[in-house]
C-alpha positions in Angstrom: -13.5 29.3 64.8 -16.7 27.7 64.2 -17.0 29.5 60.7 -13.4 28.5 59.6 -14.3 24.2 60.3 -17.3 24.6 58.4 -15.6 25.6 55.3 -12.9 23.5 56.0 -15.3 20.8 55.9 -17.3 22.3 52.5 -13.9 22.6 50.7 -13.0 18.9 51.9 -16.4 18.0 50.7 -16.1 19.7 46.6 -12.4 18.1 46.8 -13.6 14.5 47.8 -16.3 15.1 44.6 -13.9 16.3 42.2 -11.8 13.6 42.6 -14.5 11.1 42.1 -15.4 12.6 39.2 -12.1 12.7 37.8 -11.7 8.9 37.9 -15.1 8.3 36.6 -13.5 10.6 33.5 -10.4 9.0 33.4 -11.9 5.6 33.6 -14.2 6.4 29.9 -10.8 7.8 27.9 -8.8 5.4 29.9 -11.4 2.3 27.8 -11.5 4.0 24.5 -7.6 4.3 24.2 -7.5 0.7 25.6 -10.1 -0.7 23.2 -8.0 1.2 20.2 -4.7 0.0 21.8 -6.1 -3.5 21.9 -7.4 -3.4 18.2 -3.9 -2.7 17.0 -1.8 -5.1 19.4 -4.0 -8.3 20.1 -3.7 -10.8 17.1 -7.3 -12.4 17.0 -9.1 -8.7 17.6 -10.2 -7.2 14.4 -8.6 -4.8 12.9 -10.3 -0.8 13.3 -11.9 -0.5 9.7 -13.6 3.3 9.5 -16.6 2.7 7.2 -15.2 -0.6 6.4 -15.2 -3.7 7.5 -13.6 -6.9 9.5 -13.6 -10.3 9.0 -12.1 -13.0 10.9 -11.1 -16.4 9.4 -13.8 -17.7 6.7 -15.2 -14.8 5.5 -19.2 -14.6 5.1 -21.9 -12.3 2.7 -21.0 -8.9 3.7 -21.5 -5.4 2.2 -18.0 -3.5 1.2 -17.7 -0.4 3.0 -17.0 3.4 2.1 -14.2 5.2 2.9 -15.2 9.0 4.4 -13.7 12.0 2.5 -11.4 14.9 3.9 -13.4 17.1 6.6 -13.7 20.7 5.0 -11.1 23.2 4.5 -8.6 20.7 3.8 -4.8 21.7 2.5 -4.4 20.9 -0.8 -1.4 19.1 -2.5 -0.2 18.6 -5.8 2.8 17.1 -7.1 6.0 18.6 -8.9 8.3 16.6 -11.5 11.9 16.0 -10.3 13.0 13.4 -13.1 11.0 11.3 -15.9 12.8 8.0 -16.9 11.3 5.5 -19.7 12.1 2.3 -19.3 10.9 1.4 -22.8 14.7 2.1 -23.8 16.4 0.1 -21.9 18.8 -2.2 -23.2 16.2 -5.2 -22.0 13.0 -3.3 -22.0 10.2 -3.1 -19.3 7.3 -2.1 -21.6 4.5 -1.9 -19.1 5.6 -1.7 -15.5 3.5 -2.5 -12.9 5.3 -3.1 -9.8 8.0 -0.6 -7.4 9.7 -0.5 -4.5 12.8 0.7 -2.8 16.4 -1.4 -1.4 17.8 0.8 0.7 20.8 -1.2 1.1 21.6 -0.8 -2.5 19.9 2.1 -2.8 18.2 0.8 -6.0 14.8 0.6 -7.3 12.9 -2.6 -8.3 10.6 -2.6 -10.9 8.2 -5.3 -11.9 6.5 -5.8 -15.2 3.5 -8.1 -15.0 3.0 -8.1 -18.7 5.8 -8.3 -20.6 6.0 -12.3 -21.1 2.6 -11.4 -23.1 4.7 -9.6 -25.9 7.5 -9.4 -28.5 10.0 -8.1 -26.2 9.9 -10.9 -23.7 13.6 -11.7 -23.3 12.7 -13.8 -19.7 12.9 -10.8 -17.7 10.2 -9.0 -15.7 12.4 -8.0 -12.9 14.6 -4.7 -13.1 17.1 -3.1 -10.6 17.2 0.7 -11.5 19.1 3.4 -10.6 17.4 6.3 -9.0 18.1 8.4 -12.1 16.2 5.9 -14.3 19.3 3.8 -15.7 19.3 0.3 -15.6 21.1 -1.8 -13.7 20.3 -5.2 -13.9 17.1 -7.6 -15.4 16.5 -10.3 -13.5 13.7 -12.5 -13.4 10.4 -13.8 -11.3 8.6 -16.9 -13.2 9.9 -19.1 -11.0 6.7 -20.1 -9.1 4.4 -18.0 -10.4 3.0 -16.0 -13.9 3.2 -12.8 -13.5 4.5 -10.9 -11.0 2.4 -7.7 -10.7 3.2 -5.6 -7.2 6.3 -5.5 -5.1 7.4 -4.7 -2.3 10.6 -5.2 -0.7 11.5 -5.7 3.5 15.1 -4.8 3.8 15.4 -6.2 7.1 14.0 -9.9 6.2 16.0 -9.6 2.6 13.0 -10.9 0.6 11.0 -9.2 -2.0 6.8 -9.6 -1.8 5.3 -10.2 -4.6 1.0 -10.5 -6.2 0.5 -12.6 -8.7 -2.8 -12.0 -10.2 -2.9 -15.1 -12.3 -2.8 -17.4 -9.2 -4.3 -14.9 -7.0 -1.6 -15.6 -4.2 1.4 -13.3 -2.8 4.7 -14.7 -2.7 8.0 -14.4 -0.8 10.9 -14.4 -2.6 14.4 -14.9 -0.6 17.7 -14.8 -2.2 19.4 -18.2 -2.7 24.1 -18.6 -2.2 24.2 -16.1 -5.0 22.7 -13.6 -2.6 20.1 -11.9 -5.2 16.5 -11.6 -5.4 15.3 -12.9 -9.4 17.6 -15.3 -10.3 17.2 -19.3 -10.5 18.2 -20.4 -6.6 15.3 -18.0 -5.0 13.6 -19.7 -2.0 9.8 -19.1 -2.8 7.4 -19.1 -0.7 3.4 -19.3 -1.4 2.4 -16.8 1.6 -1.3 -16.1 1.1 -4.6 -16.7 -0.9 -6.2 -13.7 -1.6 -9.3 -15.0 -3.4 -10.3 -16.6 0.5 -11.0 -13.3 1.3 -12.6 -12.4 -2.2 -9.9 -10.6 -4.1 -10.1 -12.4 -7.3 -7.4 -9.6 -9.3 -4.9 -8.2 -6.9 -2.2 -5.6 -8.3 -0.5 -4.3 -5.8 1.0 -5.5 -3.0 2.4 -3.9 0.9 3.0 -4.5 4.3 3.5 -3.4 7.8 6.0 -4.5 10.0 6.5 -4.0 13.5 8.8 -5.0 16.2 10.9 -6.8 13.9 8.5 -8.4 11.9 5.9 -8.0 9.1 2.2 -8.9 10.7 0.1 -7.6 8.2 -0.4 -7.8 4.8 -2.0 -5.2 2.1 -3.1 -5.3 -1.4 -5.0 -3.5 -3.6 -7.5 -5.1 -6.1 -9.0 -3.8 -9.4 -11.7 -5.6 -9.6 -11.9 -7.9 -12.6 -12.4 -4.9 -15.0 -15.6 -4.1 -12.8 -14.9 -0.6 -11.7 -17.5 -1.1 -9.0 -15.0 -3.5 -7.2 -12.3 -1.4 -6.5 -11.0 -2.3 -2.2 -7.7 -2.2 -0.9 -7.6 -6.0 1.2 -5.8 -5.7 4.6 -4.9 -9.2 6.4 -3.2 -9.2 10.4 -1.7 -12.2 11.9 -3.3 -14.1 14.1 -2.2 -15.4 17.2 -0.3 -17.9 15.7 1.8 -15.3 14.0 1.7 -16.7 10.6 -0.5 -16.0 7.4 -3.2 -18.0 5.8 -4.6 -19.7 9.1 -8.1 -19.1 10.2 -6.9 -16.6 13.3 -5.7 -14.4 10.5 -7.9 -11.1 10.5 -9.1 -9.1 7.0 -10.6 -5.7 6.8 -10.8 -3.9 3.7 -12.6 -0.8 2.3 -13.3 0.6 -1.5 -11.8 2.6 -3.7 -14.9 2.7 -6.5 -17.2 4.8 -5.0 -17.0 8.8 -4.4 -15.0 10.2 -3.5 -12.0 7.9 -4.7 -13.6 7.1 -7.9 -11.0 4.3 -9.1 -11.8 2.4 -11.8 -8.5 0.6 -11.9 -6.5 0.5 -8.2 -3.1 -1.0 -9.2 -0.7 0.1 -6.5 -0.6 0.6 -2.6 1.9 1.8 -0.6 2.4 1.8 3.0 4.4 4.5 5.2 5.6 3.6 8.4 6.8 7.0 8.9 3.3 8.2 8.7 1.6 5.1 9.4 -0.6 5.5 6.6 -1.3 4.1 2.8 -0.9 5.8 -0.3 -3.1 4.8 -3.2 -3.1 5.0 -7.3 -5.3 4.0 -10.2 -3.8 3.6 -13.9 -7.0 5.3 -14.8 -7.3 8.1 -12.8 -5.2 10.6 -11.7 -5.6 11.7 -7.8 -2.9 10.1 -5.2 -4.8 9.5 -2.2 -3.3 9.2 1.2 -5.8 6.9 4.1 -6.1 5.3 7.3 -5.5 1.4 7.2 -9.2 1.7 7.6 -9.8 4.3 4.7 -10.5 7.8 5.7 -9.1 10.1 3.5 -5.8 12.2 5.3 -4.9 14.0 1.4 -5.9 14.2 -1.8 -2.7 14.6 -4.1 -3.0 16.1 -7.5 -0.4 15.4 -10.1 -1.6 17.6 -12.9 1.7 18.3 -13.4 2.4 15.0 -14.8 -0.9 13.3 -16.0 -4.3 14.1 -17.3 -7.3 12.3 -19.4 -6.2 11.8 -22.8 -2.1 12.3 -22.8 0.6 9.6 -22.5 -0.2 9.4 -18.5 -3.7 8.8 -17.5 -2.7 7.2 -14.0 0.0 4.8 -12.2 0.4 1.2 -11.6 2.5 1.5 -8.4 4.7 4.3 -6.2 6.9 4.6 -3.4 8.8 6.6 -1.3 12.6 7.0 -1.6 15.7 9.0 -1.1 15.7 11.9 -4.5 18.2 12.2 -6.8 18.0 15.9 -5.9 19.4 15.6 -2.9 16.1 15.2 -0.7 16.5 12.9 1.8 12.2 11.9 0.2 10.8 12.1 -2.8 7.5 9.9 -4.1 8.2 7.6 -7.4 5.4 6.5 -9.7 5.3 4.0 -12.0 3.5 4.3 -15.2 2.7 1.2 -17.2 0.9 3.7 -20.2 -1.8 2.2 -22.3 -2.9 -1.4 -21.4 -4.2 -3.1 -24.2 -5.5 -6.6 -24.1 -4.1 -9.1 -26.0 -0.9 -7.2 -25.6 0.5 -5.3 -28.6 3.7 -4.9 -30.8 3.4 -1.2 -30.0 3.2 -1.3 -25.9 6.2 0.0 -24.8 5.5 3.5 -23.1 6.2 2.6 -19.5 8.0 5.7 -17.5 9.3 6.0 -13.7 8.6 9.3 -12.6 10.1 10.9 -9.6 8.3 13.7 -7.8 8.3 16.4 -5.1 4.9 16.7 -3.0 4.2 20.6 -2.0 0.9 22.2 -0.9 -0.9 24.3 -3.2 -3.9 24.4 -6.0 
């Protein structure tokens, strides 16, 4: 009996331990998943930037950081070419688009053309509502308020269309007026951002992420001023105050120049809330990339398929993800503004939509 009550009281003992132990445990991952859930939820905590970087309200001298690379062994992607569209031969022409985005209400594309107004074929249109098979719909246009209309990106539920201007280094929202349409003369504008405050002095493409109901951060991609060291992708969260361009508003970006991105030229950004991730192109360079808000690599995407140094396609201005015209419920479109000359010339008009199929493989 006397044996029995002694390990009774040893077993109580390691039992009594383990427990204490286990909360100690618990207590560690219970703070890192708060700390990350906190980052994420709390308007006025800054933003988790891998390698990058945070600011909040006026920004001060800081170093841009690096994005890390895919861990070894790694799948590999590539693309596959569903449908090619030009829109140089459209009845009103897009010769160099730059923006693209999805209405899944109409189940059109919108395509944005930040430098036709510097060319012959201006007609005072730089806004086009495509078919998903490449025929034109509609030209419409997006001067009122701004110069040129670079990136798009459209939020079905709020019914307005973002839009980066580089010329006044600002994004827009543009909101239909009675006639119920985004581009035409009763738009309700709306100057939403300054994104030279935060350093981003030639932003091309333009994004967002919405959640419960509503869009509380901002992303753009900028190329830099033709330095192809300056390459970053710019994300901005709300505040507590739940509006933009207020000094509660939080910034983190990362770049896209160095290794192993490589962009000389970072037009478009995309982000999926189905994967909760950004997708990335350069007009000069070929590789897709797929990231973290806060830059680490998830996929490099190969599109060899479609583009390579030295043939019509050398890159993409802007992409998205949409319903195919294959019956896929997902395909990836890329827009491809082809050469960029400045000044503009009589001979610029190459721009193609190209839809495509993502696979694994070499």
């Amino acid at each position: 009996m006397q044996w029995s009550i002694e390990r009774t009281v040893l077993v109580f003992a390691a039992m009594v331990w383990l427990a204490i132990l286990g909360v100690i445990v618990g207590k560690n991952v219970g703070s890192g998943a708060a700390a990350a859930e906190e980052a994420t939820a709390t308007g006025t905590t800054a933003l988790p930037s891998q390698n990058g970087e945070t600011q909040t309200g006026v920004v001060e001298s800081t170093t841009a950081g690096v994005a890390t690379g895919e861990p070894a062994g790694a799948a590999t992607w590539r693309v596959e070419q569903v449908r090619r569209s030009s829109t140089a031969t459209w009845p009103t022409p897009s010769p160099a688009p730059t923006g693209l985005t999805y209405d899944a209400k109409t189940k059109t594309l919108l395509v944005s053309d930040g430098e036709v107004d510097e060319g012959p074929l201006w007609r005072g249109r730089n806004l086009f509502v495509v078919a998903r098979n490449g025929d034109l719909r509609a030209a419409r246009t997006l001067v009122k308020a701004m110069n040129e209309g670079e990136g798009i990106s459209w939020y079905g539920p709020g019914n307005v269309l973002f839009v980066v201007d580089d010329a006044r280094t600002a994004i827009f929202t543009f909101g239909a007026g009675s006639d119920g349409m985004i581009g035409t003369l009763d738009d309700t504008v709306l100057r939403l951002l300054e994104t030279e405050r935060w350093g981003s002095l030639n932003p091309e493409g333009v994004a967002f992420r919405a959640q419960h109901g509503r869009v509380n951060m901002l992303i753009w991609s900028d190329a830099g001023m033709r330095r192809g060291d300056a390459n970053r992708i710019f994300a901005v969260k709300q505040g507590r105050d739940h509006r933009f361009g207020t000094d509660d508003d939080v910034m983190s970006r990362f770049s896209t120049s160095a290794p192993p991105f490589g962009y000389t030229e970072n037009e478009g950004v995309f982000y999926d809330p189905r994967r909760k991730s950004l997708f990335l192109v350069s007009s000069e360079q070929c590789p897709i990339f797929e990231t973290t808000l806060g830059g680490k690599i998830l996929r490099t995407i190969g599109t060899s398929a479609i583009c390579a140094p030295g043939t019509a396609t050398t890159g993409f201005s802007d992409l998205v993800f949409a319903p195919g015209t294959d019956g896929s419920p997902r395909r990836l479109y890329l827009a491809d503004h082809g050469e960029d000359h400045d000044p503009f010339q009589r001979n610029d008009n190459d721009g193609e939509v190209y839809e495509v199929k993502i696979v694994a493989g070499p």
